[in-house]
GUGU-366859 format. One record per residue (C-alpha): residue number from 1; residue in three letters; x negated, y negated, z negated. Coordinates in steps of 0.02 Angstrom, whole numbers, plus 50000, padded with zeros to 5 digits. Layout:
BEGIN
<semar num="NUM" residu="Ala" X="X" Y="Y" Z="Z"/>
...
This chain:
BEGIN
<semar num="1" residu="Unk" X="49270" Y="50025" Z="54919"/>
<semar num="2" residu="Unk" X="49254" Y="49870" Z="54824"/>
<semar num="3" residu="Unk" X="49141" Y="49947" Z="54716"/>
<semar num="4" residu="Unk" X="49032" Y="49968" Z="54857"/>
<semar num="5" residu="Unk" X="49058" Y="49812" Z="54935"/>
<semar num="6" residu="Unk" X="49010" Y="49704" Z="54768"/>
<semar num="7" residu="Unk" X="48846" Y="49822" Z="54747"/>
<semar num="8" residu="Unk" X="48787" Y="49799" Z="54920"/>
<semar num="9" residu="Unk" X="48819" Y="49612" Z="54898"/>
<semar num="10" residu="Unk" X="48720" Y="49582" Z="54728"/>
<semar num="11" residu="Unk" X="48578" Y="49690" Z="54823"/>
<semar num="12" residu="Unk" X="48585" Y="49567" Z="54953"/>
<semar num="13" residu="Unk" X="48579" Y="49424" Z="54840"/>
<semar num="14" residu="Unk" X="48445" Y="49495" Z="54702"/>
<semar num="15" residu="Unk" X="48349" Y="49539" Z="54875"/>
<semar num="16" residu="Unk" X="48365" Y="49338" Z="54950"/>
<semar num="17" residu="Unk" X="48310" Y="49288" Z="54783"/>
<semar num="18" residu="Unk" X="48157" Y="49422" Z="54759"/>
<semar num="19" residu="Unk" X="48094" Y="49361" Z="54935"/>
<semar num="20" residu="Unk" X="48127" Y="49156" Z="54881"/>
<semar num="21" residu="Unk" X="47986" Y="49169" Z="54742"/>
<semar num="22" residu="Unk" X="48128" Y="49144" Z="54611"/>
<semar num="23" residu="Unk" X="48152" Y="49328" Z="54556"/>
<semar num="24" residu="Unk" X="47992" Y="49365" Z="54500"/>
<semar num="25" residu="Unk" X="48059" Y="49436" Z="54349"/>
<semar num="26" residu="Unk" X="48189" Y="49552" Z="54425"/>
<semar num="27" residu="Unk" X="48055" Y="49648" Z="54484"/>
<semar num="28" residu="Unk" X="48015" Y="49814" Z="54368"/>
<semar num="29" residu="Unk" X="47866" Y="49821" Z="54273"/>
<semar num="30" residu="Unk" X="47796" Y="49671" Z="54355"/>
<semar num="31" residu="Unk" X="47880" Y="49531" Z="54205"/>
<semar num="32" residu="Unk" X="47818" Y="49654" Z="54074"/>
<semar num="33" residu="Unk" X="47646" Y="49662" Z="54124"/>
<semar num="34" residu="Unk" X="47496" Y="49577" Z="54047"/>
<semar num="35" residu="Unk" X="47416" Y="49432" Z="54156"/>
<semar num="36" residu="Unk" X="47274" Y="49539" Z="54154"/>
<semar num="37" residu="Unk" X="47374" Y="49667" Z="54264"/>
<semar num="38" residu="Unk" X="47495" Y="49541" Z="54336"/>
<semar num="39" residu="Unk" X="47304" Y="49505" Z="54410"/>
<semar num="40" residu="Unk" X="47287" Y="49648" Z="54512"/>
<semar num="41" residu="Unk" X="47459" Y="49624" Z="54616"/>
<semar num="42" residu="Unk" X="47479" Y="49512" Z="54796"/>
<semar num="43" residu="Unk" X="47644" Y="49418" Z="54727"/>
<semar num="44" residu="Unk" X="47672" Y="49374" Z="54891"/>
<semar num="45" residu="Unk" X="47665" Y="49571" Z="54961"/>
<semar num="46" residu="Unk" X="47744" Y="49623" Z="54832"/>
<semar num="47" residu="Unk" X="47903" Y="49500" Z="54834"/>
<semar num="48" residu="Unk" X="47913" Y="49533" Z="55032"/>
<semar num="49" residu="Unk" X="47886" Y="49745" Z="54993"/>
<semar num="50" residu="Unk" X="48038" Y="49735" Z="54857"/>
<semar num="51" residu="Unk" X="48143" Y="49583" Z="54932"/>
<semar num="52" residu="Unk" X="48140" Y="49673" Z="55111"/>
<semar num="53" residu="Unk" X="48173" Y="49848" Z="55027"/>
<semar num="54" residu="Unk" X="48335" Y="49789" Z="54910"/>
<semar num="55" residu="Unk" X="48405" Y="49702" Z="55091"/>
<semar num="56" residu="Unk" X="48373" Y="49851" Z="55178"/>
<semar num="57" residu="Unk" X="48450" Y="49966" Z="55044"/>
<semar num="58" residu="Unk" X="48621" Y="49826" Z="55049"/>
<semar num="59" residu="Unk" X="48688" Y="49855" Z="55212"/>
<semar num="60" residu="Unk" X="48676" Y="50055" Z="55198"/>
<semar num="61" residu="Unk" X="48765" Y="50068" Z="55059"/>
<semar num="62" residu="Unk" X="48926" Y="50087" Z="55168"/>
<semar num="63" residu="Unk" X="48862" Y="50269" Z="55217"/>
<semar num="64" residu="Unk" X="48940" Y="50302" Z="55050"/>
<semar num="65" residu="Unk" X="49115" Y="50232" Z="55107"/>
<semar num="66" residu="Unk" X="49133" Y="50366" Z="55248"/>
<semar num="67" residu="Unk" X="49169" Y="50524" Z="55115"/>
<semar num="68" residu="Unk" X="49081" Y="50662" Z="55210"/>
<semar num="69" residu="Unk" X="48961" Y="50761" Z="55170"/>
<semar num="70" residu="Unk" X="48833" Y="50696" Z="55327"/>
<semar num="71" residu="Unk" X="48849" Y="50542" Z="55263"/>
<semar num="72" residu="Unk" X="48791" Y="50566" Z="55091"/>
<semar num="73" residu="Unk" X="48658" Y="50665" Z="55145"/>
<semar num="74" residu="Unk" X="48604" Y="50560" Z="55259"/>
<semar num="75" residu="Unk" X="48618" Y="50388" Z="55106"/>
<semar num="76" residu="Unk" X="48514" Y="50497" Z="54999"/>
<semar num="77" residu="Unk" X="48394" Y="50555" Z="55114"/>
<semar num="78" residu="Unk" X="48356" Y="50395" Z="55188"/>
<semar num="79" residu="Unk" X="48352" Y="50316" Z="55014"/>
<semar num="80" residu="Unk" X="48225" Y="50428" Z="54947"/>
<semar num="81" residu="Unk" X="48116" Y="50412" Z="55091"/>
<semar num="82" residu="Unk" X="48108" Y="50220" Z="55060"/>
<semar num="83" residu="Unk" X="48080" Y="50240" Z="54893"/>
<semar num="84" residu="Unk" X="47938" Y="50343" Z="54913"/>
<semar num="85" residu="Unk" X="47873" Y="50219" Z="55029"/>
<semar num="86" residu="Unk" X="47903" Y="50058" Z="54942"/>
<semar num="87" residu="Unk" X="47824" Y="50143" Z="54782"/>
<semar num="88" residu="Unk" X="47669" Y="50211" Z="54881"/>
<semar num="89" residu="Unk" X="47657" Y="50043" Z="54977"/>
<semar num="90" residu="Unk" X="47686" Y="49936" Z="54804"/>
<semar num="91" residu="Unk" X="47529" Y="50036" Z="54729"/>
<semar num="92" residu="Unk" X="47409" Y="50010" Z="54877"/>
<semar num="93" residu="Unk" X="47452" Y="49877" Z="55007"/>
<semar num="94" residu="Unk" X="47513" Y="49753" Z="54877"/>
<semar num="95" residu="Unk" X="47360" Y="49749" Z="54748"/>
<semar num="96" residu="Unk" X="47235" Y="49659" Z="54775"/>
């Protein structure tokens, strides 16, 4: 449960920061990349898409603390859905 608890919390934080502008570099792929393809990203859709997602993802982590079987279906279901999402969105909506 604590577990849990501190994962859901440094979500919640990495997710504050991500949407702040300061995080930039906590996002995958995006601190890597050449300017050239650094180019063809909205920062600004792209913080909000990822910062959004990662506060999102925080609170529903305690679906995991109730042990049954619905539950974790229903985490990992939902999950996957908004990760399809965020990646389909991150790949259209926030380039440029």
């Amino acid at each position: 449960m604590i577990v849990v608890i501190l994962v859901a919390a440094l979500l919640l934080v990495m997710g504050i920061v991500i949407l702040l502008g300061k995080g930039d570099n906590l996002i995958a792929g995006y601190n890597t990349a050449s300017e050239q393809e650094k180019a063809k990203y909205n920062i600004k859709r792209l913080r909000g898409l990822l910062g959004g997602f990662l506060i999102i993802l925080a609170p529903m982590l305690f679906l995991m603390l109730n042990e049954t079987v619905e539950a974790l279906g229903a985490f990992m279901g939902i999950t996957t859905v908004l990760c399809i999402i965020v990646v389909i969105l991150a790949n259209t909506w926030a380039k440029k």
